[in-house]
C-alpha positions in Angstrom: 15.0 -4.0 12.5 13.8 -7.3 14.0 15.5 -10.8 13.8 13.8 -11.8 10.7 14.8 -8.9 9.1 18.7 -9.0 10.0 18.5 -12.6 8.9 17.6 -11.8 5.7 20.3 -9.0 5.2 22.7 -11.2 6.2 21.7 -13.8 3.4 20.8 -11.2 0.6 21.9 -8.3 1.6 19.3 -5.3 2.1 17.5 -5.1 -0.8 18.2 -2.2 -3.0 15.7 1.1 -2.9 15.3 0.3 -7.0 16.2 -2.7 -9.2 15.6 -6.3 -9.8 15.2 -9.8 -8.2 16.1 -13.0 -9.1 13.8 -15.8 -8.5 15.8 -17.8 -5.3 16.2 -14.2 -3.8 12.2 -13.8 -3.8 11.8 -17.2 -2.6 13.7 -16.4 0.0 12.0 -13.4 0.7 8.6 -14.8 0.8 10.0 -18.1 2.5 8.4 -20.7 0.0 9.1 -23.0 -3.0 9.9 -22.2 -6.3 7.0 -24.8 -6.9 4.8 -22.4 -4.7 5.9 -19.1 -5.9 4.9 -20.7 -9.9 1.6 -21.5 -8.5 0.5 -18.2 -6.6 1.8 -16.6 -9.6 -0.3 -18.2 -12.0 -3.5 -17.7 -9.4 -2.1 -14.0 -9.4 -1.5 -13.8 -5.9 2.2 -13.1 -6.3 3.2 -10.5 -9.1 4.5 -12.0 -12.5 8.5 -11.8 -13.3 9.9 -9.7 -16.1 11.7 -11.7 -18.9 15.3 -10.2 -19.6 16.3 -12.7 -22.1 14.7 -16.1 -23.0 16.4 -17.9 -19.4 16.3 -14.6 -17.2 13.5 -13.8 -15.2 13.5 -11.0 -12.3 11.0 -8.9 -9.9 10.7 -5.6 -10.0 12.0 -5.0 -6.1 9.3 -2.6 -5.7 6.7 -5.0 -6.9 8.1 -7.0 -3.9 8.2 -4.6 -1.5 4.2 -3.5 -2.1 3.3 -7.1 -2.2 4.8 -8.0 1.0 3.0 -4.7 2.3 0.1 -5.0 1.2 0.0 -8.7 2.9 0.7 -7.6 6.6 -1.5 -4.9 5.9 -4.2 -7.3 5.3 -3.1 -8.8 8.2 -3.4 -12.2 6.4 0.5 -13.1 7.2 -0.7 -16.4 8.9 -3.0 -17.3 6.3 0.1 -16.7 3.6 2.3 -18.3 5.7 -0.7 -21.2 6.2 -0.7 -21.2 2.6 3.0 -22.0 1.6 2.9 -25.6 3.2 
């Protein structure tokens, strides 16, 4: 586990194998503003949340995960992390 990684347990916690996210905790996760997150969202860059109720919204965690994947995969990290600013 690097020092990213151990910084973000200690905030969040480790994220669960199954289950949800809130909105700050994916910010968090993906380092950027809610404004941001809305955005790549709508440009379909990020995945969409799930509605619980009318004021609840959460990401599946394994949405999350493969996203974050599938960007250091791609090997376009710096050009997301470009993009958040």
């Amino acid at each position: 586990m690097n020092t990213r990684e151990k910084k973000k347990e200690r905030e969040f916690g480790p994220l669960p194998e199954i289950g949800f996210l809130r909105r700050q905790q994916v910010q968090h996760m993906l380092g950027i503003t809610k404004t941001t997150l809305y955005a790549n969202i709508k440009k379909g860059l990020i995945p969409a949340p799930k509605k619980l109720t009318s004021r609840t919204s959460v990401w599946s965690v394994n949405e999350i995960r493969e996203f974050i994947e599938r960007i250091e995969q791609q090997g376009c990290v710096k050009q997301w992390a470009a993009r958040k600013k």
